[in-house]
Backbone bond lengths (Angstrom), bond angles and torsions (degrees), N, CA, C in turn:
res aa  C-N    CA-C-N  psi(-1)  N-CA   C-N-CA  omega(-1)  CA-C   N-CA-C  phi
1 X - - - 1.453 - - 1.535 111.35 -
2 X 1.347 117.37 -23.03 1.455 120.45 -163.38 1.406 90.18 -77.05
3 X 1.338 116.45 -59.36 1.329 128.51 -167.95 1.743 122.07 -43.48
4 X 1.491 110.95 -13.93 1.669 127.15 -160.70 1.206 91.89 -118.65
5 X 1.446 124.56 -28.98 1.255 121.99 160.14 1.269 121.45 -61.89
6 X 1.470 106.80 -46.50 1.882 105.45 175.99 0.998 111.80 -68.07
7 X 1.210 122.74 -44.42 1.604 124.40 -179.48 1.741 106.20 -51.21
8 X 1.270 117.79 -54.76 1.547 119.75 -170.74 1.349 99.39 -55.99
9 X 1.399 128.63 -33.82 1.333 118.77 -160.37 1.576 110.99 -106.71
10 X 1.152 118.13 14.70 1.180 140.24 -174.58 2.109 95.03 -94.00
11 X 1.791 82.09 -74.98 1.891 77.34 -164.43 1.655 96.74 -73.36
12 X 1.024 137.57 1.42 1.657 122.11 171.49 1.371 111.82 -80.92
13 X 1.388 122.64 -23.64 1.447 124.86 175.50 1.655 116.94 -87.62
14 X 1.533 92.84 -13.54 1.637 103.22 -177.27 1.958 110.66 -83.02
15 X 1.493 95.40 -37.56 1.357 121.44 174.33 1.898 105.06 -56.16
16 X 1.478 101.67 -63.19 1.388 96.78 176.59 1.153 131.39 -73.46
17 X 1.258 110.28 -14.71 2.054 123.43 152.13 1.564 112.22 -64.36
18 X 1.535 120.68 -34.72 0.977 100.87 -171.09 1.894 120.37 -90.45
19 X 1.618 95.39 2.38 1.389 123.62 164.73 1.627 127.85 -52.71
20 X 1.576 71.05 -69.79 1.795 87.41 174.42 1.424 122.52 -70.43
21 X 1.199 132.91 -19.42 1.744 156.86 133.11 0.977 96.92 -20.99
22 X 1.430 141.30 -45.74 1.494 124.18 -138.48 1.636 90.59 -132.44
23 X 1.318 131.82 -43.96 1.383 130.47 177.27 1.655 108.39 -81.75
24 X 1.409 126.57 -59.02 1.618 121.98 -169.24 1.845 91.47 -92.09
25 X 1.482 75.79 140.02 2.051 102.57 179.10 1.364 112.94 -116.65
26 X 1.503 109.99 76.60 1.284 107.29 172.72 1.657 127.40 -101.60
27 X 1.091 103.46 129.64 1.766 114.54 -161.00 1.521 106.84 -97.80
28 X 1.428 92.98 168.67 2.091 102.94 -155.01 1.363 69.42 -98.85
29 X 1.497 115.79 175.15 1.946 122.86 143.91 1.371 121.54 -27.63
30 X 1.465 109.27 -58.49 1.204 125.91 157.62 1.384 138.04 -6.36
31 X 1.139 102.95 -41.83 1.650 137.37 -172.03 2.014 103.69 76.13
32 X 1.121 121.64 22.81 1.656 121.74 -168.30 1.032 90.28 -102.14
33 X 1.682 139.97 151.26 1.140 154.87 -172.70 0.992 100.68 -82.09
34 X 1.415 125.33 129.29 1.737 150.67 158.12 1.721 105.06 -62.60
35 X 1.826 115.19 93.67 1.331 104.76 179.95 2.111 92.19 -108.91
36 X 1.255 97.39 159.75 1.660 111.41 176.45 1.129 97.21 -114.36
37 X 1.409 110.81 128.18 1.113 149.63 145.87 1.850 107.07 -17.12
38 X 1.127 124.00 89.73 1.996 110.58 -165.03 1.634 102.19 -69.90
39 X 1.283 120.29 -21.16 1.828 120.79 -158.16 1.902 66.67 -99.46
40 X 0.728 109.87 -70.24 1.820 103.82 -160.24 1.367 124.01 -41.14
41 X 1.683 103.25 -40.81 1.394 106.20 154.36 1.652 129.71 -61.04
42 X 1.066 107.50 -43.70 1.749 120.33 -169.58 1.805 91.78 -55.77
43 X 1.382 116.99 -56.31 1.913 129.29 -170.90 1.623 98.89 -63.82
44 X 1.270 107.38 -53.25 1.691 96.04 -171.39 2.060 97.30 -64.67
45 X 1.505 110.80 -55.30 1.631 93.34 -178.37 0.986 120.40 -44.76
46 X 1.369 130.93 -57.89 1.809 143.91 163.42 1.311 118.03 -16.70
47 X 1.206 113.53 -52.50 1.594 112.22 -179.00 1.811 103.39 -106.96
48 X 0.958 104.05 23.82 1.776 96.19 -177.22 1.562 71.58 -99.21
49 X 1.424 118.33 -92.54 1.277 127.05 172.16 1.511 119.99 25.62
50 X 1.517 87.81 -82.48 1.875 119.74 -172.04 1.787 98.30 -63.00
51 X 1.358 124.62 -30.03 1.406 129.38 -158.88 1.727 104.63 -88.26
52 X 1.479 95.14 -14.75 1.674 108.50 -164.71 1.309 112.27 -77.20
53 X 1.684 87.48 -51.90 1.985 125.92 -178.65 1.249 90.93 -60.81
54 X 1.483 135.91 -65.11 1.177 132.32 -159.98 1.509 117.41 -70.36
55 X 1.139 101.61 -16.37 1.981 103.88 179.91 1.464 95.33 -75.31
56 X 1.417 118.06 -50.62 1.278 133.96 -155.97 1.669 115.33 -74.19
57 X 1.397 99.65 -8.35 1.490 108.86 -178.26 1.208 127.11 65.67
58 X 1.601 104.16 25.45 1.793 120.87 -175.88 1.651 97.39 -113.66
59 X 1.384 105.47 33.02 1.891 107.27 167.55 1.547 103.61 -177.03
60 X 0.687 113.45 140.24 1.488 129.00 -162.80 1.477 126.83 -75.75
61 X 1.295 116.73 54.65 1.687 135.29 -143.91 1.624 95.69 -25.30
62 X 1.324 118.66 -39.71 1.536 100.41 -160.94 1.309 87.07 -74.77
63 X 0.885 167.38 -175.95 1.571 157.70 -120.35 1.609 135.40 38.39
64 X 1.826 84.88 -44.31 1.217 86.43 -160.43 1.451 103.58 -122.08
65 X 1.137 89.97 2.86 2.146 90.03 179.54 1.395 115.31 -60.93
66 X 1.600 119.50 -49.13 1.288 122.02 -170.98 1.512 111.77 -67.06
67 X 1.502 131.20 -42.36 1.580 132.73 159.80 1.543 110.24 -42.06
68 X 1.471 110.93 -64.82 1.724 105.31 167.63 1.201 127.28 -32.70
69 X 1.396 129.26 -61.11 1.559 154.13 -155.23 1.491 84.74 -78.64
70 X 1.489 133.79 -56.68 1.579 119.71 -173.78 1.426 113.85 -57.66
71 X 1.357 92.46 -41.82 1.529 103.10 -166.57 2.138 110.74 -69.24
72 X 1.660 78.69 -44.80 2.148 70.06 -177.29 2.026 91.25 -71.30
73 X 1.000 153.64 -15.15 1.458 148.82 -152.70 1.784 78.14 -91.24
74 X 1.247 119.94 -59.77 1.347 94.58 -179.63 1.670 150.42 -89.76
75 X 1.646 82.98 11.91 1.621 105.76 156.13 1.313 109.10 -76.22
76 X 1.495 133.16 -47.43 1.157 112.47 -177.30 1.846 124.00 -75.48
77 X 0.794 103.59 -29.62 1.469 104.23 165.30 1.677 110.98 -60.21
78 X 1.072 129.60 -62.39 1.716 137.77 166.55 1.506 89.25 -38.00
79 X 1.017 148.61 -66.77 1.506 139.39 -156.54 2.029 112.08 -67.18
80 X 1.402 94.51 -49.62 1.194 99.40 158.36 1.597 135.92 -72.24
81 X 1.319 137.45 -12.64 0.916 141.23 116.39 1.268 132.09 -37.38
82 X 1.099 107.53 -37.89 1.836 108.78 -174.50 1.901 102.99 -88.98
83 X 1.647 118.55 -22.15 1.184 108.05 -179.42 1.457 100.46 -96.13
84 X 1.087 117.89 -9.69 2.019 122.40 -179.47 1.826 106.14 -62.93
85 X 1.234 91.85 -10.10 1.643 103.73 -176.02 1.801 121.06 -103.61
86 X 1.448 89.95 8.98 1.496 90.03 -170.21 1.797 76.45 -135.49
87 X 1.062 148.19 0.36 1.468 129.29 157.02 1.576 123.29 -52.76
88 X 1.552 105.97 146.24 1.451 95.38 177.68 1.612 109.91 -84.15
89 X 1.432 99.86 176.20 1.330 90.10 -137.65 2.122 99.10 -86.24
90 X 1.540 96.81 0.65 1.932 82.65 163.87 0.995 125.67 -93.50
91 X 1.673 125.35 11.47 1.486 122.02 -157.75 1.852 77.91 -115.09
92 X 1.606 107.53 165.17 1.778 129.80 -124.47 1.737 73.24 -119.03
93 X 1.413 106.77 107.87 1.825 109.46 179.17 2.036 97.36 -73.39
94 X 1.666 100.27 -17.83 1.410 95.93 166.77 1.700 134.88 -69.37
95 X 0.808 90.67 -32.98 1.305 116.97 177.79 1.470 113.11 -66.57
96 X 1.472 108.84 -69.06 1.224 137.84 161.78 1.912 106.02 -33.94
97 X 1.316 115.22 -43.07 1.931 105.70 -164.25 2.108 87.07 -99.55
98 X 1.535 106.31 -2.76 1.829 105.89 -164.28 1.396 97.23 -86.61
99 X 1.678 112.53 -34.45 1.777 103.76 -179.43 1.769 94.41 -101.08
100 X 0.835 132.65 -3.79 1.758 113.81 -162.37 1.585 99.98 -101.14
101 X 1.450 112.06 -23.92 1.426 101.05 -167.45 1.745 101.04 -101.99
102 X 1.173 148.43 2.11 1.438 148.36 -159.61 1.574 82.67 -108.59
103 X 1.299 106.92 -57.25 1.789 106.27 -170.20 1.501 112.43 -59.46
104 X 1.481 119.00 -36.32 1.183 121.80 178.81 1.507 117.33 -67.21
105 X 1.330 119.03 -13.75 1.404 125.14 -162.06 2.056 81.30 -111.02
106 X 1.138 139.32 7.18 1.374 120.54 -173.91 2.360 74.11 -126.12
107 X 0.947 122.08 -39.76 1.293 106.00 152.37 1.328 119.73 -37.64
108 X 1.286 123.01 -74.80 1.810 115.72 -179.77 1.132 102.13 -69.71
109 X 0.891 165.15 -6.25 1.575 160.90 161.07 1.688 112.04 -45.41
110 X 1.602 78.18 -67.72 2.030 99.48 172.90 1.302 114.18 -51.03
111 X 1.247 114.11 -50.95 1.945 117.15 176.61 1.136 99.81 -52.11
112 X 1.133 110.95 -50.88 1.534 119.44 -170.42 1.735 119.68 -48.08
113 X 1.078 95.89 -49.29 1.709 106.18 -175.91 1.262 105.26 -103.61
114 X 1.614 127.02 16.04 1.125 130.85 -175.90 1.527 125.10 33.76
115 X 1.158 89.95 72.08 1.504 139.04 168.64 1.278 149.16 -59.63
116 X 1.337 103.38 -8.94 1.591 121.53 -156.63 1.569 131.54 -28.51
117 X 1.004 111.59 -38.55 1.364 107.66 -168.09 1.523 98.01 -73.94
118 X 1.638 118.49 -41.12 1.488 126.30 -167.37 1.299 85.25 -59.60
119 X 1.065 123.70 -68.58 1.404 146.09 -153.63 1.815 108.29 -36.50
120 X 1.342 96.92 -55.98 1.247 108.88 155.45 1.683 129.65 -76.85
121 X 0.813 126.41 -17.48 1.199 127.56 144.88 1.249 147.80 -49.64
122 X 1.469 115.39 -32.61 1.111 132.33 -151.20 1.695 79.90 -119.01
123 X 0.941 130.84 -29.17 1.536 136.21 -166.47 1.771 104.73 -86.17
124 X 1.038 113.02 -40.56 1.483 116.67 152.83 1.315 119.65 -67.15
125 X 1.297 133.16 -48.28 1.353 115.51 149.33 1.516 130.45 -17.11
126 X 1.196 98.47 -76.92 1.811 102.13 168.01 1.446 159.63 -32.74
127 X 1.830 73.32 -41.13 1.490 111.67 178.61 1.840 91.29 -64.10
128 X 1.449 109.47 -73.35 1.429 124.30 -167.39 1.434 105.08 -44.74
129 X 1.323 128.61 -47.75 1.276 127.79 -173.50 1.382 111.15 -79.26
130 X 1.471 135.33 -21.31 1.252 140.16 152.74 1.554 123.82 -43.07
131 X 1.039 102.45 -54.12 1.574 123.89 156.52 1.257 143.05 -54.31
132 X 1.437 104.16 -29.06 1.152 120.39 177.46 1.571 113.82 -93.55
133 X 1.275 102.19 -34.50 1.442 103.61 -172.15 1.487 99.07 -109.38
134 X 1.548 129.53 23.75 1.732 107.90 168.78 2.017 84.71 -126.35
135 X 1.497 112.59 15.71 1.563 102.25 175.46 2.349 88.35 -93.01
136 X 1.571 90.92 161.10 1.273 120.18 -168.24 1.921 82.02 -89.85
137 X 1.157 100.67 141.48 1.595 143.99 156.86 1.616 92.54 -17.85
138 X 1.696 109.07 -68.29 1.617 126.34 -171.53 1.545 111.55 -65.67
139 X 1.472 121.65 -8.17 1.249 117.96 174.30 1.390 131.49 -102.70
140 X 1.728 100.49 -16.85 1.718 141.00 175.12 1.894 91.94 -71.77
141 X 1.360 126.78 -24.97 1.539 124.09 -169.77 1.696 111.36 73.88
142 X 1.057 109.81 19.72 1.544 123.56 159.79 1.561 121.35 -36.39
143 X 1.980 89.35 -57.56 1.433 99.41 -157.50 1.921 96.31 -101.94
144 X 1.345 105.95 43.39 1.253 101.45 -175.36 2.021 117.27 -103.66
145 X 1.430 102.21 31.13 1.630 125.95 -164.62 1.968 87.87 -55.69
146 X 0.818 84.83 -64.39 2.035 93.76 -160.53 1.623 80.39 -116.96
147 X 1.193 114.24 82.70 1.694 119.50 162.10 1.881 92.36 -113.46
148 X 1.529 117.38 -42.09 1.185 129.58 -164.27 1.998 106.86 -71.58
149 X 1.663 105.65 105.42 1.493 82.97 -173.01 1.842 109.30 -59.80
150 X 1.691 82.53 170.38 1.645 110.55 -177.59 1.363 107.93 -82.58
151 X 1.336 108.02 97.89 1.750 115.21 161.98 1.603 113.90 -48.48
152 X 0.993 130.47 -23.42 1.791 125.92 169.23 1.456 115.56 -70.98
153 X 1.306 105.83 -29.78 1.715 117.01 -166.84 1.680 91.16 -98.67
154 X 1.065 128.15 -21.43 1.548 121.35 -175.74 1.403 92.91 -77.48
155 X 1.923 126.77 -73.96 0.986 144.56 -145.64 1.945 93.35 -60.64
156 X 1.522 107.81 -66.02 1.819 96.45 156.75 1.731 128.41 -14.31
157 X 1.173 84.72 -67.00 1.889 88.69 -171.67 1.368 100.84 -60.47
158 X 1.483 114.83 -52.90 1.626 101.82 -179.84 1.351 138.61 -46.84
159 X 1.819 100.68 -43.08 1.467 94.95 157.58 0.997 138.11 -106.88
160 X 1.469 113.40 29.75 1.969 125.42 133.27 1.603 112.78 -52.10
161 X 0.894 108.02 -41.95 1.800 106.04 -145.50 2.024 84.13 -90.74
162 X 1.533 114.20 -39.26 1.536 112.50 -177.95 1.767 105.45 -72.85
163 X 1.241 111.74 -1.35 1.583 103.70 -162.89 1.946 80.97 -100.08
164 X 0.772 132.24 -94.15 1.777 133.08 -179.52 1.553 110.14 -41.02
């Protein structure tokens, strides 16, 4: 029964994601349309839901832990997938899914066993490494070799412009 339950509440949240997709137009900086994910939405509502009830003691965790635990295990993989796509393109998408997805699964772990501090911990982790690894090479100060102007090429021009 649990299972027809997740399922129902899966494609009804996917349905109403795929609503708001199509009626509200919300744009990045970018100006490119902000679309949601409808299966990604329906799994993250599903177990937010079930995770809420279950903190709250209005569902019967042993029931519902193992649907949760699948369900957040495959939010974090979907998230990492979805940020493996915004890496530049020399940094290791292996690397990148080898630390983001083990930590993310000791993230739901912690919620899981109500965890908090890890929980939060481990969630700042992510954040930072999200960041770190979907910023460009040129924003890390990599490409900052000859960022510093050239005092020879200044002092030149100056006494061009004082010589005429």
């Amino acid at each position: 029964m649990i299972i027809t339950i997740t399922l129902i509440s899966i494609f009804t949240l996917a349905g109403f994601a795929l609503l708001v997709n199509k009626f509200l137009f919300f744009r990045w900086r970018s100006g490119q349309r902000l679309k949601v994910c409808p299966i990604c939405a329906g799994v993250f509502g599903t177990w937010l839901w079930m995770l809420v009830g279950a903190l709250a003691d209005k569902l019967p965790i042993t029931d519902y832990q193992l649907p949760i635990a699948i369900l957040m295990g495959g939010s974090v993989v979907g998230v990492a997938y979805a940020l493996e796509k915004r890496l530049p393109p020399n940094r290791s998408s292996l690397l990148w899914k080898m630390l983001f997805t083990p930590i993310g699964f000791i993230a739901v772990y912690s919620i899981l066993s109500s965890w908090w501090f890890l929980f939060i911990t481990f969630t700042i982790i992510l954040a930072i490494f999200a960041m770190w690894f979907t910023k460009k090479p040129s924003d890390l100060g990599r490409d900052k070799i000859n960022s510093e102007p050239n005092r020879t090429a200044e002092q030149l021009k100056k006494k061009m412009e004082d010589c005429c």
